[in-house]
C-alpha positions in Angstrom: 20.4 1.7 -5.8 22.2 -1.4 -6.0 24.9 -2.4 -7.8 23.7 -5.9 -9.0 21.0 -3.9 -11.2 21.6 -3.4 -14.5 19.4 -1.1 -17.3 18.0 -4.1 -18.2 16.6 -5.2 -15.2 15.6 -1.2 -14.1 13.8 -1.1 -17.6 12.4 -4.6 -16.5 11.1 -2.8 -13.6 10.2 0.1 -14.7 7.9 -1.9 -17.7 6.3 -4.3 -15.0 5.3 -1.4 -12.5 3.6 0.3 -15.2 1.6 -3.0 -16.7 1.7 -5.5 -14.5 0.2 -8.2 -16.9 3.2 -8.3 -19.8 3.6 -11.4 -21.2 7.1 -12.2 -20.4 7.4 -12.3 -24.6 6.3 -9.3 -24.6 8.6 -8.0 -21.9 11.4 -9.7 -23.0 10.7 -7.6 -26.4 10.7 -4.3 -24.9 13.9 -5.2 -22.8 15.7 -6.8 -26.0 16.2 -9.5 -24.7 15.4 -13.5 -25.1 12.3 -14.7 -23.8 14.0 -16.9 -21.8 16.2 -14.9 -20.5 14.2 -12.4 -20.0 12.2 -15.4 -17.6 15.0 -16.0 -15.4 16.1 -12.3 -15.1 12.1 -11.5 -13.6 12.7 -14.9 -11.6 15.7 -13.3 -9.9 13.6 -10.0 -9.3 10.7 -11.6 -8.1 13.4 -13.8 -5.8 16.2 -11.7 -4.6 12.7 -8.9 -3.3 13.0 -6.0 -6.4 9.3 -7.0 -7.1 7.4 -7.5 -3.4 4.3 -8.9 -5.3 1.6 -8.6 -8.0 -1.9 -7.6 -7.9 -4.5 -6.0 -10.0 -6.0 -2.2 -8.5 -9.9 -2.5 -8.3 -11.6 0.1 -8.8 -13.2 1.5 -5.4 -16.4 2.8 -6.6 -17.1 -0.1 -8.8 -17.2 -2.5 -5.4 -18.6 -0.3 -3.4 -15.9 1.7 -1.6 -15.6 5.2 -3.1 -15.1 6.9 0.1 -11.6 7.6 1.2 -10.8 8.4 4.8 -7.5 9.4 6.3 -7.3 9.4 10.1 -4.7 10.0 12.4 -4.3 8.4 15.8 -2.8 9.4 18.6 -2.2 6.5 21.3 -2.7 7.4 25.3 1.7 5.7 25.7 4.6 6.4 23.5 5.8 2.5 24.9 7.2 -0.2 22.4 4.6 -2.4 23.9 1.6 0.3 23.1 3.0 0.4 19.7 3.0 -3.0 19.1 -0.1 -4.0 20.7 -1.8 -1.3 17.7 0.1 -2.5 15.2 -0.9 -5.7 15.6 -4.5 -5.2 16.5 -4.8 -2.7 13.1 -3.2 -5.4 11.1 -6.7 -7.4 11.9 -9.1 -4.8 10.5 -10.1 -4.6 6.4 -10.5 -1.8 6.3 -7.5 -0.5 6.6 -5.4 -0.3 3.4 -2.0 1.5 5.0 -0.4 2.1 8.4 2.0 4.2 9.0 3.8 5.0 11.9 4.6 8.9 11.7 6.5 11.2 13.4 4.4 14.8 14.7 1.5 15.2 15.9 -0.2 12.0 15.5 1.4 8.4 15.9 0.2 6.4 13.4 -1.9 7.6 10.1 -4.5 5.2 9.1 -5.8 5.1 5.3 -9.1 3.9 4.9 -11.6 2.6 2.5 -15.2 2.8 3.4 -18.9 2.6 1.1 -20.3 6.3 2.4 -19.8 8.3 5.7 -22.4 6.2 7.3 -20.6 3.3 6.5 -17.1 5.1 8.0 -19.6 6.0 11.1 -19.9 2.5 12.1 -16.3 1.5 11.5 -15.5 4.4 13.7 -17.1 3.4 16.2 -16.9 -0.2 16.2 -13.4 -0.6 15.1 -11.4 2.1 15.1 -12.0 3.7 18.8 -11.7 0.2 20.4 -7.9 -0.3 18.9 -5.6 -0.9 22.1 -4.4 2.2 23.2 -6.3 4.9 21.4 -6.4 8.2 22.9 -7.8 10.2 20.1 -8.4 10.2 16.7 -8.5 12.5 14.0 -10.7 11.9 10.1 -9.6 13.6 7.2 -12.2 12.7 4.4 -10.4 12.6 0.5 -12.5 15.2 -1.1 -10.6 14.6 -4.4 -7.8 12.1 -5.1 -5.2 13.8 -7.3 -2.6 11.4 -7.2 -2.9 7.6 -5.7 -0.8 5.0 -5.9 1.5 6.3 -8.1 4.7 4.5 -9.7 8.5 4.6 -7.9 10.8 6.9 -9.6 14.1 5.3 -10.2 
């Protein structure tokens, strides 16, 4: 971790990741420090990258997108220009939430929201299998989510 942060700022942290929406007089209370310090210290966060953004979680279901889909993809070339011609085309599509480039048996694992199985179907098919260089693909549906999102230990 680096040296430049204090326990004030890791509580800081800590507090934010947990509840987002603090008032920074409420933050600044929890921290024990002055509001206005407390201001310029979640400035320098928000600045110097500690804090990468902030944004409220919808809840899937309630918007139409309970169904979570994992798949892993295998590309047809192992070439930095394969890679980056997927990685930029999957950047494109809304439906996926993550992208990760992994190391094993697949080459990238996508995480996916969709409405219903029908609704994956069709992306699938219309999305997904027509990604530049996609050789195979393999869907994991979420049958129960135990842990998601969860908050960075530090």
């Amino acid at each position: 971790m680096p040296a430049r942060l204090d326990r004030v700022d890791l509580k800081m942290l800590r507090l934010l990741q947990k509840n987002g929406r603090l008032s920074n007089a409420e933050l600044a209370e929890q921290v024990g420090v002055s509001p206005a310090t407390c201001h310029r210290r979640t400035q320098a966060l928000f600045d110097e990258g500690f804090v990468a953004g902030v944004r409220a979680m919808v809840a899937p279901r309630k918007v139409g997108k309970g169904t979570l889909v994992m798949v892993g993809v295998v590309l047809d070339r192992s070439t930095p220009e394969s890679f980056a011609s997927f990685e930029q085309a999957v950047a494109k599509l809304k439906c996926v939430l993550d992208c990760h480039l992994v190391a094993g048996d697949f080459d990238y694992f996508l995480k996916i929201r969709a409405g219903d199985v029908d609704d994956f179907k069709r992306i699938h098919g219309d999305q997904l299998i027509a990604l530049p260089g996609v050789r195979q693909t393999r869907t994991f549906f979420v049958m129960k989510e135990v842990v998601d999102n969860a908050a960075l230990e530090f």
